[in-house]
TIRO-340724 format. One record per residue (C-alpha): residue in three letters; y, z, x. Coordinates in steps of 0.25 Angstrom, whole numbers, always signed. Layout:
ALA,Y,Z,X $
...
# end
This chain:
UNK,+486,+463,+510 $
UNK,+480,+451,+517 $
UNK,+470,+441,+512 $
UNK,+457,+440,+522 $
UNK,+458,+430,+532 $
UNK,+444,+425,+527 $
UNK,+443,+426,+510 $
UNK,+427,+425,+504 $
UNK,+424,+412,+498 $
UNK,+428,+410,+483 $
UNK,+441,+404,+484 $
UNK,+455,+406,+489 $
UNK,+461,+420,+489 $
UNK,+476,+420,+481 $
UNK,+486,+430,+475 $
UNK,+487,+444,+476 $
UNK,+479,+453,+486 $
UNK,+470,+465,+480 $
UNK,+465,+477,+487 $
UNK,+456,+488,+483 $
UNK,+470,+497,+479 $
UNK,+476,+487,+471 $
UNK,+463,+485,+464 $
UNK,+462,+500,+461 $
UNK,+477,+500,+456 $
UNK,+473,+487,+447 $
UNK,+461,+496,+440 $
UNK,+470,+507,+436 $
UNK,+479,+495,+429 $
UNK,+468,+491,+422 $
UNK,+464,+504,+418 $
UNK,+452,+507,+426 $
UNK,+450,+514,+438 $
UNK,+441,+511,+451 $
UNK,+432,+519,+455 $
UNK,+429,+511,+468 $
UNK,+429,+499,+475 $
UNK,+419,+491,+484 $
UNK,+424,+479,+493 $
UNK,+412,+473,+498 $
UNK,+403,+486,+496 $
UNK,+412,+495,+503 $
UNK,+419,+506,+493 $
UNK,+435,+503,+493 $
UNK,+446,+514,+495 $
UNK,+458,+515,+483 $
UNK,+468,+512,+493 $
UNK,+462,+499,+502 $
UNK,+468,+489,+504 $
UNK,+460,+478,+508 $
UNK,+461,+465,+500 $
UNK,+450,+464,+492 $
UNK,+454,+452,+484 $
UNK,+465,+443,+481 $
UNK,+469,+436,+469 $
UNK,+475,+441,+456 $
UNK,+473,+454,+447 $
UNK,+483,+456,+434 $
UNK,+484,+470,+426 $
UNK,+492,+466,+415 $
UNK,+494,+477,+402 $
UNK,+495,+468,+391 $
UNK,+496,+479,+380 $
UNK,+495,+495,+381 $
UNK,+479,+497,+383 $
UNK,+477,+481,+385 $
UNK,+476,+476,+401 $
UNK,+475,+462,+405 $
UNK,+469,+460,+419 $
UNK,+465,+446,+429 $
UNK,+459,+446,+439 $
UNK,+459,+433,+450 $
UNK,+454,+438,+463 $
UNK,+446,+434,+473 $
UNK,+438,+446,+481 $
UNK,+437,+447,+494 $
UNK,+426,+457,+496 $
UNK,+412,+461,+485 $
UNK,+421,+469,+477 $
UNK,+417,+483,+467 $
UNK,+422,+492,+460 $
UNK,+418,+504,+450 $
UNK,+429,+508,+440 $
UNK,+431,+519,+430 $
UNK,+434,+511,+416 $
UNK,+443,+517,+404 $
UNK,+438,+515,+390 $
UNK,+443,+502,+385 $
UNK,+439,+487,+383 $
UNK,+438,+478,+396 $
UNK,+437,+464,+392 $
UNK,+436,+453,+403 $
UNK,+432,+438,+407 $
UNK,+428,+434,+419 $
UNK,+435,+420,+423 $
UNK,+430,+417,+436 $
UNK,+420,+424,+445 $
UNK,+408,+433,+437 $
UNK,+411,+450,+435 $
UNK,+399,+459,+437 $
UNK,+400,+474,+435 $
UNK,+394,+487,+429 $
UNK,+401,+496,+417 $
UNK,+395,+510,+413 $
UNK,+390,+510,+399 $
UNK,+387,+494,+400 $
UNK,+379,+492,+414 $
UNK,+380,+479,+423 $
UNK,+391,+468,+419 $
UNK,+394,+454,+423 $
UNK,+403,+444,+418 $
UNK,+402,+428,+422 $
UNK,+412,+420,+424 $
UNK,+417,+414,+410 $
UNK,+411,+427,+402 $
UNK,+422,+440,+397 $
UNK,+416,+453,+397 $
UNK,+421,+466,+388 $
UNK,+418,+481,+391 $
UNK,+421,+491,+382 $
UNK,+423,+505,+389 $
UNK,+421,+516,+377 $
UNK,+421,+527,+388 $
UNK,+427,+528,+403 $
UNK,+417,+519,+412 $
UNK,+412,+515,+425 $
UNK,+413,+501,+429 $
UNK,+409,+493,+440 $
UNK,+413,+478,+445 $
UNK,+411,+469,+457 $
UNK,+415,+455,+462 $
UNK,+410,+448,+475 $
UNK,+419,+442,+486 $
UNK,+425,+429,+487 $
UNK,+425,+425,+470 $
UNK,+437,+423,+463 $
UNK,+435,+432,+450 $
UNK,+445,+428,+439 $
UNK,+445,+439,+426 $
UNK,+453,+443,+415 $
UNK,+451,+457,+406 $
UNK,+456,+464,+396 $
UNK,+456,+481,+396 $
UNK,+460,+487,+384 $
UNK,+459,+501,+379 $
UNK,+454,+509,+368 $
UNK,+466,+511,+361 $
UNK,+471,+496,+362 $
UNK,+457,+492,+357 $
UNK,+459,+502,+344 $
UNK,+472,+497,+342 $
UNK,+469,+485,+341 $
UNK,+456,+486,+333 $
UNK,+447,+478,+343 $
UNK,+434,+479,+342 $
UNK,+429,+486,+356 $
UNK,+417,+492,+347 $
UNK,+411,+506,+348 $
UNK,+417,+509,+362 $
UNK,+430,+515,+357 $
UNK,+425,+524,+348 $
UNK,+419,+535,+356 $
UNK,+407,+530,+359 $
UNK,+409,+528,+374 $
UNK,+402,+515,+375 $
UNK,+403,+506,+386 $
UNK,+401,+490,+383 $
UNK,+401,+476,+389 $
UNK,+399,+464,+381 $
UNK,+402,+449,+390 $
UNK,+410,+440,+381 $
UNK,+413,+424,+383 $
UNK,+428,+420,+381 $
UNK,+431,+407,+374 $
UNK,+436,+394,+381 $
UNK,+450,+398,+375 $
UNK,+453,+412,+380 $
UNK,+444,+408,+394 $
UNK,+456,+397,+397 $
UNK,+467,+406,+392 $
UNK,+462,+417,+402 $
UNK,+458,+407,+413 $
UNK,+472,+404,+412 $
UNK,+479,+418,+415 $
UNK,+472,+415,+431 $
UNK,+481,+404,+437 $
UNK,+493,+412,+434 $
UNK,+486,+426,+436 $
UNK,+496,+433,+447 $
UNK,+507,+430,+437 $
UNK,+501,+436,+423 $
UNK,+507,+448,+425 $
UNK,+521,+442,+426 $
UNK,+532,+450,+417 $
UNK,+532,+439,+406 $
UNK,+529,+441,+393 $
UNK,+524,+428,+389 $
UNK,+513,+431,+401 $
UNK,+512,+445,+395 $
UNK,+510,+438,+381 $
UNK,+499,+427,+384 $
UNK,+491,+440,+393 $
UNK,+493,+447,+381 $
UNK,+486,+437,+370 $
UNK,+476,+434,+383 $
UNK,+473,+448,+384 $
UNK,+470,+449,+369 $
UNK,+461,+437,+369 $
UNK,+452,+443,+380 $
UNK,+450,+455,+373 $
UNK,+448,+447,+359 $
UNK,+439,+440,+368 $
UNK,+429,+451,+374 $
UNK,+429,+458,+360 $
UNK,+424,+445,+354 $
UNK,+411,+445,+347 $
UNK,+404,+434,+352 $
UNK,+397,+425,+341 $
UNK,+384,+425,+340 $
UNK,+375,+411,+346 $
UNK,+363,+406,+337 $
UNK,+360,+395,+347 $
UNK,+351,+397,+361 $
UNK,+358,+404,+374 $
UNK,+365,+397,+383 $
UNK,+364,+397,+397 $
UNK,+373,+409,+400 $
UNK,+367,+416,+387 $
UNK,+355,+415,+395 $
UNK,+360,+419,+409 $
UNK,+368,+430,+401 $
UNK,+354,+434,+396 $
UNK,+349,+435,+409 $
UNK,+362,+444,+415 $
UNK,+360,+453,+404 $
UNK,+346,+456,+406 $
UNK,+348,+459,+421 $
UNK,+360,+469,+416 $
UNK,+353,+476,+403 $
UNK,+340,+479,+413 $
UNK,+343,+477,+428 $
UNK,+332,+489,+431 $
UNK,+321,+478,+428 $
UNK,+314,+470,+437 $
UNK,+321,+456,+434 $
UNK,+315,+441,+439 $
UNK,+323,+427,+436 $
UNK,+310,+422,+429 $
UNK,+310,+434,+420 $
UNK,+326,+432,+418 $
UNK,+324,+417,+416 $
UNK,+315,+419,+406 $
UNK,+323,+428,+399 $
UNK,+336,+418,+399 $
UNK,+326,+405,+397 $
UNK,+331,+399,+409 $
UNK,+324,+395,+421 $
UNK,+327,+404,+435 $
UNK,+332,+391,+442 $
UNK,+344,+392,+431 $
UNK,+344,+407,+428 $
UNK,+348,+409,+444 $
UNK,+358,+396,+446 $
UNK,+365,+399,+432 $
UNK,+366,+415,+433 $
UNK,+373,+414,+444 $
UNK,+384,+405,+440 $
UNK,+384,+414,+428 $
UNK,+386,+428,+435 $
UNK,+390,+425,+446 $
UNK,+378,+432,+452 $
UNK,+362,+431,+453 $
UNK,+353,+436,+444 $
UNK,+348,+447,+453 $
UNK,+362,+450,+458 $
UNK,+365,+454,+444 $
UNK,+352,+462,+442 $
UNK,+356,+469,+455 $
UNK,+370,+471,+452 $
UNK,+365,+477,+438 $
UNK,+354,+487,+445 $
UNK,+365,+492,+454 $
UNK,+375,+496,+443 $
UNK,+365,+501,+436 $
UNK,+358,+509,+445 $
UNK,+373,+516,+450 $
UNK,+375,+520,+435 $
UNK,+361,+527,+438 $
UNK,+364,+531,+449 $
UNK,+378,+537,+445 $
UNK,+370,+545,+433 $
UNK,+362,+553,+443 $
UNK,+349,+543,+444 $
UNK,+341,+545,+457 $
UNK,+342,+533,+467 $
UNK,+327,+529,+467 $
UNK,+326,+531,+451 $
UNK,+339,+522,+448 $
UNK,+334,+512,+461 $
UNK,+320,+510,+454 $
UNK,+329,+509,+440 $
UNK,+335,+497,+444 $
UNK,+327,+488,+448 $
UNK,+325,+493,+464 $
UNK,+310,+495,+469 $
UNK,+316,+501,+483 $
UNK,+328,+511,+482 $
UNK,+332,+506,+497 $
UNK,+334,+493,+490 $
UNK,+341,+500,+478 $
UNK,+352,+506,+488 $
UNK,+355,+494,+498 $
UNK,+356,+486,+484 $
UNK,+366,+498,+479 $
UNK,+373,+501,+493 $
UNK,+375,+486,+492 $
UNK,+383,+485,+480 $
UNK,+391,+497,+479 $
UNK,+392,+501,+493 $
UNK,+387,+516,+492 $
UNK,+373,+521,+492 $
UNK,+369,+524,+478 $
UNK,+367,+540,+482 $
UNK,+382,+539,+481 $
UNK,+381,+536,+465 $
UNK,+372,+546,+462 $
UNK,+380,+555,+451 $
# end
């Protein structure tokens, strides 16, 4: 494996180089398996081995039914992926570069920079993820499973208990745990190193993340703050991406102004206001669509006057036509 003789922008490319077989091999470490994945729209073989980013990625088991995983890498294409999830708790923080994605049971995701979020899988799900070209993305989660959880009388809430719910809550971590896991990154191609003092401070690290994302965060009596109000904004676009949504109506609904709802959410996301709204339509309209929903029904569903429009805009993002997802 080579690196490209012309890298994207975003930084110098360094360590280890990944292809789409190693990242299918790194998914069934961790306890999930791909369903497929897409460089640059274009669906991806098990067993190619182009380079399609380049960097470091570390599975390590800290305990029976407890993973630790970092990822440092820099992509060289628009990269997604769809993944079959096992029951379990996922509990990550993103430390550079945001993460947007879809789950089955909790609808569109995304994670800013500096902000952790936890899933809770009560049932075998779908999940979906994506990352563009060129950006360093720097992140660290946890997967523990049902029977560690149990033994260890966490509280993961009503998911284990036969419910079959699927969650997502987005969590903040505090100065001290963000320093403590900002630090694993210099050193990250030697975590995994045989030595049981590294295996005993990922350990009491690993333990602290999920502490972390289980955390009930305290309630505020005071007015939002700016990202409380740009949050407020990202989650009306996700709880209702069907509806026909203006910056002056989302504005108002943060009490910002538009000048500052479009140069903060930005920084914040990682991604425009519409380009969320439109990433949200689209993987809620393939859930609709995978459910047996007719193309012009789901089309005019989320948010699309002109079906045409809906299928260059679907075609665009996943790569296939959405016919090919009707179930």
């Amino acid at each position: 494996m080579t690196q490209p003789s012309a890298p994207p922008p975003g930084g110098p490319a360094t360590g280890t180089a990944y292809t789409p077989r190693d990242q299918y091999a790194l998914a069934r470490r961790c306890g999930y398996r791909y369903r497929g994945l897409a460089l640059s729209g274009t669906p991806t073989p098990p067993d190619d081995t182009r380079e399609m980013m380049r960097g470091h990625t570390v599975v390590l088991p800290v305990r029976p039914g407890l993973t630790l995983m970092l990822v440092d890498v820099l992509h060289f294409h628009d990269f997604s992926a769809e993944a079959d999830m096992a029951p379990g708790l996922l509990t990550g923080l993103c430390l550079a570069a945001p993460v947007s994605g879809w789950a089955e049971g909790a609808g569109a995701l995304s994670t800013p920079t500096g902000q952790g979020m936890t899933l809770t899988f009560g049932r075998p799900s779908v999940m979906t993820g994506c990352q563009p070209r060129g950006v360093r993305h720097q992140t660290v989660f946890a997967y523990a499973t049902p029977d560690w959880l149990e033994e260890n009388r966490l509280p993961a809430g009503p998911e284990f208990s036969g419910s079959g719910q699927v969650t997502a809550r987005p969590w903040r971590p505090d100065a001290a745990l963000w320093d403590r896991l900002n630090g694993l990154f210099p050193t990250a191609g030697a975590v995994a190193a045989d030595s049981p003092f590294q295996r005993l401070h990922c350990e009491a690290l690993t333990l602290d993340l999920i502490c972390g994302g289980l955390a009930v965060p305290a309630a505020s009596s005071g007015p939002p703050g700016p990202q409380a109000r740009l949050q407020r904004v990202h989650d009306c676009l996700l709880a209702d991406p069907g509806r026909d949504h203006s910056l002056s109506a989302l504005a108002r609904e943060a009490g910002i102004s538009v000048s500052v709802l479009k140069a903060r959410y930005r920084d914040t996301f990682g991604e425009t206001v519409f380009q969320t709204l439109r990433r949200a339509r689209l993987e809620l309209a393939r859930s609709l669509l995978r459910d047996g929903g007719d193309i012009a029904r789901v089309a005019a569903q989320v948010g699309y006057d002109h079906v045409s429009n809906f299928t260059t805009a679907y075609r665009r993002r996943f790569g296939t036509p959405p016919r090919r997802d009707i179930g």
